[in-house]
N, C-alpha and C positions, 0 to 999 in steps of 0.2 A: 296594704291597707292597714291601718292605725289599730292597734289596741282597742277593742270597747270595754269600757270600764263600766261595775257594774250599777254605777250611781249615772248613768249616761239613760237619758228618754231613747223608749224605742217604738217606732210605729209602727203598727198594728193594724191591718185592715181585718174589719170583721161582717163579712153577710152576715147581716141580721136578718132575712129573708129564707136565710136556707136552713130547714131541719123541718120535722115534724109536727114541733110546737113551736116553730118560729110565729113573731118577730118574739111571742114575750119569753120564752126560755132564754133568747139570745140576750136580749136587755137584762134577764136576772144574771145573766153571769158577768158580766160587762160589771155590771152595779158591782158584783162579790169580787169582782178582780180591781176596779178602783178601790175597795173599802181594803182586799187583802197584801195589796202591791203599791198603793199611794201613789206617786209620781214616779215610777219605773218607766210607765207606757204611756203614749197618746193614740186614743183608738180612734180611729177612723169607720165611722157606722158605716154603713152602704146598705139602701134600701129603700123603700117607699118614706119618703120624708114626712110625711103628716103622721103615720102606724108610728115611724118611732118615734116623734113629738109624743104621745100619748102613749107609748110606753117607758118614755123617761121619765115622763110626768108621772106615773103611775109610781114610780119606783123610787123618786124625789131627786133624778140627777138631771135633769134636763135645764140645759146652758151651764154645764160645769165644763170648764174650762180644759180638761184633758181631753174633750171629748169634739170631734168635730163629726158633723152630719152630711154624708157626699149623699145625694139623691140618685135612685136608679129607676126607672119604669116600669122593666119589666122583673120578674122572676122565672128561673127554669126550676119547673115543678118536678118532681120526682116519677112522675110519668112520662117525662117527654123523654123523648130520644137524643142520648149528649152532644153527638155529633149533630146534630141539624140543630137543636135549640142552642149551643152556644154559636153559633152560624147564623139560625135568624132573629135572633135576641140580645144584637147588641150592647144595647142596654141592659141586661139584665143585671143581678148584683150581682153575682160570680164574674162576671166579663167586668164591671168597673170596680170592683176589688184587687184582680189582677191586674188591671190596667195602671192602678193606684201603685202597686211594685214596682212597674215595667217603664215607671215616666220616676220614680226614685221618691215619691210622698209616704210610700209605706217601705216598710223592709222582709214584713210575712203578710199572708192572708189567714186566719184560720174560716172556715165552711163547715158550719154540720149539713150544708146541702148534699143533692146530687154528687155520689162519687165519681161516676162516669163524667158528668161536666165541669165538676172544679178540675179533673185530669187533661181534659180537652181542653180545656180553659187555658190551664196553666202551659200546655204545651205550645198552644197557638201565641199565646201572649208573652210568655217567658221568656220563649223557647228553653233549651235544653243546655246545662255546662259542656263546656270546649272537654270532647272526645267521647261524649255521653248520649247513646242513641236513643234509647229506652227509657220513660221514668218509674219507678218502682215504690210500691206503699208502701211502707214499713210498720208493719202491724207488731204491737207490745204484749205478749202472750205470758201469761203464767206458767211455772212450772216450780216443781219440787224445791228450787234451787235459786229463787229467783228470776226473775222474768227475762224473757229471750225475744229477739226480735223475726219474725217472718216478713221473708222480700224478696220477692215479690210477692202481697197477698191480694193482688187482681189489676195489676197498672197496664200489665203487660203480655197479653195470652201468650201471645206468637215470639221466639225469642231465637235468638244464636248464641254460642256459650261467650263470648264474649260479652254480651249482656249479662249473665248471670256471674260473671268474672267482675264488674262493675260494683253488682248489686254486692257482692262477697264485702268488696273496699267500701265502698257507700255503707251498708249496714254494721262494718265495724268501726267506720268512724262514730256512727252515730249512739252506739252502746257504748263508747269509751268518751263523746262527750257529755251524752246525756244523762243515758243508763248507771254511767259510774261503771262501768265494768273496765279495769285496768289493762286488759289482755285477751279481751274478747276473743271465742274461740269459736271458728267460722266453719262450718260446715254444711257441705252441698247435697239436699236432700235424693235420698237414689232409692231404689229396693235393696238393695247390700252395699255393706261393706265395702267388699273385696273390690278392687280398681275396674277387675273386666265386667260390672255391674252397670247396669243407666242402657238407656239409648242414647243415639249421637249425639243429645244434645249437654246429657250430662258427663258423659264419657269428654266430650269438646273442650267443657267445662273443668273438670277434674283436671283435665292438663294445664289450663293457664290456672286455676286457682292453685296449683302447686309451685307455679311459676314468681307467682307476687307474693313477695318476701314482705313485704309491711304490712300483710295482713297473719296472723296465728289461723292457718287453715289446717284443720284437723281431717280433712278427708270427708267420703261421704258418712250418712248420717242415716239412718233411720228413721220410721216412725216414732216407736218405744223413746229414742233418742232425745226427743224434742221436750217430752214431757216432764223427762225425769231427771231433766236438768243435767244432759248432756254437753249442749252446746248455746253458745250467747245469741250465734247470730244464723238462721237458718237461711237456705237461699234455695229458690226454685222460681221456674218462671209462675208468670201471674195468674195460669190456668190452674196449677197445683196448688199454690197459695191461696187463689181465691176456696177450692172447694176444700180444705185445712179450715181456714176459715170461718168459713158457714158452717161447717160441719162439728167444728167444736163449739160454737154457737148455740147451736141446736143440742147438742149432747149436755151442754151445762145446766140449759132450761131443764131438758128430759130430766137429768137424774135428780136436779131440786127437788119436782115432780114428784118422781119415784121415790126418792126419800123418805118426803113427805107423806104420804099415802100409806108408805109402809111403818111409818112410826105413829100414825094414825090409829092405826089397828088394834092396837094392845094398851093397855093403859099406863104397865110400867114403861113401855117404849115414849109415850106419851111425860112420861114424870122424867126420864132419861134425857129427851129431849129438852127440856125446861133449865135442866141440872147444867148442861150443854152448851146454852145458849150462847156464854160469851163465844165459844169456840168456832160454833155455827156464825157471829157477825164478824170475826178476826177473819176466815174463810172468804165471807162473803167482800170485806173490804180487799182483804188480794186479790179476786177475781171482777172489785168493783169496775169498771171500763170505765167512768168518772172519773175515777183516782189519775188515769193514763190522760185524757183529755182528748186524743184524738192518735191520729197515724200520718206521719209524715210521708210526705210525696219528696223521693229524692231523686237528684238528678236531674231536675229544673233550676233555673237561674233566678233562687228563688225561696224566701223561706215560704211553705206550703204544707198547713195541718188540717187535713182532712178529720170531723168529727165525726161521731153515731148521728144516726139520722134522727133518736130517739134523745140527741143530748137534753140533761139540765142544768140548772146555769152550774153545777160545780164541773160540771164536763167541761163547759162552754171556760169557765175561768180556766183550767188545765190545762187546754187547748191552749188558750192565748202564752200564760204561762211557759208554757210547749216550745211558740213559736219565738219568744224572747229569749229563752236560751240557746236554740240552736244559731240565733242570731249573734248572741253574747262570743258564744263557743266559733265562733268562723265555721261552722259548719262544713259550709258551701266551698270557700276555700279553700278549705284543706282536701276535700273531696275531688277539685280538681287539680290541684297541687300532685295529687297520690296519681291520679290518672292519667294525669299529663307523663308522670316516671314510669308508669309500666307500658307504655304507650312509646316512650323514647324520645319526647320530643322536646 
């Protein structure tokens, strides 16, 4: 496959339907990604075509010429169930986003919809790259040391170590394309250390990731590990990753919270805090999830940037942004290039 160059248009399918303050969140960042990228991209809307007339309109881009509007009928809403609604929702804008890859008009999708049905989506319609069972999210995490990738962080509950042997090469491509990390340092999340630690599936694990010499596998990995800017690329199946996940989610909130409340209290903690501030918004831009734009689904035949449910349009451009370099960067080929060699074939 040819070199892409990076003055080369790339197509973009974007659900504008899916996320929490869809369609207008999704249109403001659309808008901020033509005014921030000019003609890098050409997006492909997908969604109720009159809602985005009237949010182009709204936003002063509507009939601008990067921009083309595929119509879809339905939406799968964040309460349906993924598996039956990408099934009886043909239509919907997650199924003709992905369909829009899968017939070659687009080259990514990004979705701040439904996690669970852009995964089904992408799996039905993509299917999955040559030697690659499982897809895995690759979530962009903070730490001490710069940010590390978790993957699986919920693609995939049920796994074999060969799965997580994938996700090891899959997520260190994509920290050495995306991330910028040079040498990314792979490590398989366990309760110890020591080799004879994990159940069989990490133990299974441990053996072929010591095996595959083109990835920097540093052994298993700890909690403490992850945070403190241990390791680039963390790997566990999607059960583990997913409650990682939520759970530092929630803890980020909490301790804002807590913070907060307690620097409430006192008046000089209150003049401290003021004194503080830039330090408190430098903080808050690393931890911004915005700044990341979303979490890549790899493993599909497919560039695929899953968003927050809660994106706003800087999320929303990030994303897109997201999906254009993993595009730029061969991603995908190179992922199974790597897999096709440890694989033997």
């Amino acid at each position: 496959m040819p070199e892409r160059k990076s003055s080369e248009v790339i197509n973009i399918a974007v659900d504008v339907m899916g996320g929490d303050y869809a369609p207008g969140a999704i249109i403001d960042g659309v808008c901020m990604t033509l005014e921030r990228y000019g003609n890098e991209f050409k997006l492909l809307l997908v969604g109720d075509q009159k809602r985005m007339e009237v949010e182009l309109k709204r936003v002063g881009i509507l009939g601008d010429p990067r921009l083309e509007l595929v119509h879809a009928s339905q939406v799968v809403e964040m309460g349906d169930h993924p598996v039956s609604a990408v099934r009886q929702k043909r239509d919907s804008s997650i199924n003709v986003a992905m369909n829009l890859v899968r017939v070659g008009r687009a080259s990514g999708v990004f979705s701040a919809g439904s996690t669970g049905a852009s995964v089904v989506s992408a799996y039905f319609r993509l299917s999955m790259l040559p030697g690659i069972e499982r897809p895995g999210i690759a979530a962009v995490m903070p730490s001490e040391r710069g940010n590390f990738l978790l993957l699986d962080a919920g693609a995939s509950v049920d796994c074999a170590p060969v799965n997580l042997l994938h996700y090891g090469i899959m997520g260190s491509i994509y920290a050495k394309s995306i991330l910028n990390k040079p040498n990314p340092r792979v490590g398989l999340i366990c309760n110890g250390t020591e080799e004879g630690k994990g159940n069989k599936l990490t133990q299974g694990a441990l053996a072929l990731l010591h095996e595959a010499k083109m990835i920097n596998f540093i052994g298993n990995v700890e909690g403490h590990d992850l945070f403190s800017g241990g390791v680039d690329v963390a790997v566990c199946d999607g059960f583990v990753g997913n409650v990682i996940l939520k759970s530092c989610e929630q803890l980020a909130k909490s301790m804002g919270r807590l913070v907060k409340k307690a620097i409430m209290t006192k008046l000089i903690w209150k003049l401290g805090a003021l004194m503080a501030k830039g330090a408190f918004n430098e903080l808050k831009h690393q931890t911004d999830f915005s700044e990341i734009g979303g979490a890549p689904l790899l493993g599909v035949n497919g560039i695929v940037i899953i968003g927050h449910g809660i994106s706003d349009g800087k999320a929303v451009m990030n994303g897109i942004r997201q999906a254009g370099a993993a595009v730029r960067q061969k991603v995908n080929e190179t992922i199974a290039d790597h897999v096709r060699e440890v694989s033997g074939q």
